[in-house]
C-alpha positions as CSV (number, residue, x, y, z in Angstrom):
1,X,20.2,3.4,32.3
2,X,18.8,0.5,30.4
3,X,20.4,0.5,26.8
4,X,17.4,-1.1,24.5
5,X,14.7,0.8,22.9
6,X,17.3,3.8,22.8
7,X,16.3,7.3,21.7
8,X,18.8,9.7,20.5
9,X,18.5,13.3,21.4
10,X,21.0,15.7,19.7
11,X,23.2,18.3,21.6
12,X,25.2,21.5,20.8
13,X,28.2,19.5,19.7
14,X,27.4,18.3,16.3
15,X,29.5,14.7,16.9
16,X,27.7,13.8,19.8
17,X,24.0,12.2,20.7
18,X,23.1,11.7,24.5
19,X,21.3,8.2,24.6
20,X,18.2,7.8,26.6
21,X,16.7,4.7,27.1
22,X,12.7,4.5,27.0
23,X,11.8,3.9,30.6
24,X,14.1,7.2,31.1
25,X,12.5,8.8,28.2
26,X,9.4,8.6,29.5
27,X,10.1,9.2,33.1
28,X,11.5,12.3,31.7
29,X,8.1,13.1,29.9
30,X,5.9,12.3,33.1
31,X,8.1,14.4,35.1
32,X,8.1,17.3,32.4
33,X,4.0,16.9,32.1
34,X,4.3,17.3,36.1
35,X,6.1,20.8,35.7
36,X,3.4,21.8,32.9
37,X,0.1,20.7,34.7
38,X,1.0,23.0,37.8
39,X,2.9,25.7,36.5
40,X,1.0,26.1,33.8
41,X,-2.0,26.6,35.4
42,X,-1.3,29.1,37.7
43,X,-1.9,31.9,35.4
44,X,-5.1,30.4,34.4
45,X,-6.1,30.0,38.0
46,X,-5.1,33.9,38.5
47,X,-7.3,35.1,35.0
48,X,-10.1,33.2,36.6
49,X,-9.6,35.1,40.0
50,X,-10.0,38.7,38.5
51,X,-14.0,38.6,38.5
52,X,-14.7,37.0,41.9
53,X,-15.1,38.4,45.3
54,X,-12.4,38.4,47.8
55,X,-13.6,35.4,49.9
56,X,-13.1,33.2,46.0
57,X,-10.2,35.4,45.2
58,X,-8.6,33.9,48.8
59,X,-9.6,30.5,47.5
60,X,-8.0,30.9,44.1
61,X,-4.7,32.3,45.7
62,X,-4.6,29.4,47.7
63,X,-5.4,26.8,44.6
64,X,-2.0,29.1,43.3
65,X,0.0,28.5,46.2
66,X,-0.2,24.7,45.9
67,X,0.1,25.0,42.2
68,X,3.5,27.0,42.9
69,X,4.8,24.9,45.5
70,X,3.7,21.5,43.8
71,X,5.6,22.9,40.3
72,X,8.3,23.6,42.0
73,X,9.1,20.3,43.5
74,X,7.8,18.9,40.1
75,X,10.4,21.1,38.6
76,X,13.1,20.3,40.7
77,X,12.5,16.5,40.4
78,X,12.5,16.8,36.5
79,X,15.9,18.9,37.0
80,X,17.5,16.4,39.4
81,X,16.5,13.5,36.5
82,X,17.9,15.2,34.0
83,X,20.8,16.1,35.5
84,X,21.6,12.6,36.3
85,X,21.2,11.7,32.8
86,X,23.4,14.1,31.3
87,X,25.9,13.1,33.9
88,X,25.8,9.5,32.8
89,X,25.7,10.6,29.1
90,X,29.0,13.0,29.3
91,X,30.8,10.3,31.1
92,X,30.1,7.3,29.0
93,X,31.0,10.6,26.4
94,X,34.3,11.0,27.5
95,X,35.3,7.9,27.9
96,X,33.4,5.6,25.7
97,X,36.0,6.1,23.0
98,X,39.7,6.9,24.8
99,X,41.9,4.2,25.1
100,X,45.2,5.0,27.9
101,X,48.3,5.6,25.7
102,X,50.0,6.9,29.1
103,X,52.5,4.0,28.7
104,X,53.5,4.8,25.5
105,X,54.0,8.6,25.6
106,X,56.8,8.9,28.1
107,X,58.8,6.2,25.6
108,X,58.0,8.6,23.2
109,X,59.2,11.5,24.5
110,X,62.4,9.7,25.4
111,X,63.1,9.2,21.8
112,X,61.7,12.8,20.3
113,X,64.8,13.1,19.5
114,X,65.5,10.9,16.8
115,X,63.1,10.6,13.4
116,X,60.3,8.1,14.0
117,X,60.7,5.4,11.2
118,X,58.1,6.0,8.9
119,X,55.0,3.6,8.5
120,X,53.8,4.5,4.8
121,X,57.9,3.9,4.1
122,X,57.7,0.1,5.2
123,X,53.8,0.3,3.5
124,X,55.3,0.9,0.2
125,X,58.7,-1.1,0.6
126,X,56.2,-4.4,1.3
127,X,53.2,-3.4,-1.4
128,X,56.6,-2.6,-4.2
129,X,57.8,-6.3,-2.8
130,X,54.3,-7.8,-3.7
131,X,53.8,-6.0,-7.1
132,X,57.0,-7.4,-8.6
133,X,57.4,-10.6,-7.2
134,X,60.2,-12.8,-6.7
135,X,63.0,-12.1,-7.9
């Protein structure tokens, strides 16, 4: 995905925004609008059908038909997209930001057993040092 003209869309976790670029954005939308100009018409199409004999009622079950099967594949399209784009989004999420300490952790655990010297300690001992000067 392109990463100018960015949108930001929230998601359940409150620390993290999935990034969409535009031209995703707005194959998203046309994809979505896909799904919603056949599916949503098939109940339309079937109100319309009540009053009509059953030669037009065949017609209209048939416009209903392609309106199913065409929404579906809209749908699925739309779910396959998005599905990609949340992919890329967790990913770049869970790794954006994690920086391999795998090195450094066995060391560690070597030496659990003695204290860790203690990094505000040497903080103060050099910021008392500056504060009184030479002696």
């Amino acid at each position: 995905m392109n990463s100018t003209n960015v949108r930001s869309i929230p998601n359940m976790k409150k620390n993290w925004q999935a990034q969409i670029d535009q031209e995703t954005w707005m194959e998203l939308t046309r994809s979505f609008e896909r799904v919603v100009d056949t599916l949503g018409m098939i109940a339309p199409v079937l109100e319309l059908s009540k009053d009509k004999s059953e030669h037009e009622k065949s017609r209209y079950f048939r416009a209903v038909t392609d309106l199913a099967f065409n929404g579906h594949r809209a749908l699925r399209a739309f779910s396959q997209r998005w599905a990609v784009v949340q992919e890329e989004n967790l990913k770049g999420w869970s790794t954006k930001d994690s920086v391999d300490f795998s090195d450094i952790y066995p060391c560690a655990h070597q030496n659990s057993s003695s204290d860790p010297p203690s990094i505000l300690d040497s903080a103060r001992r050099k910021t008392d040092a500056a504060q009184t000067g030479p002696l």
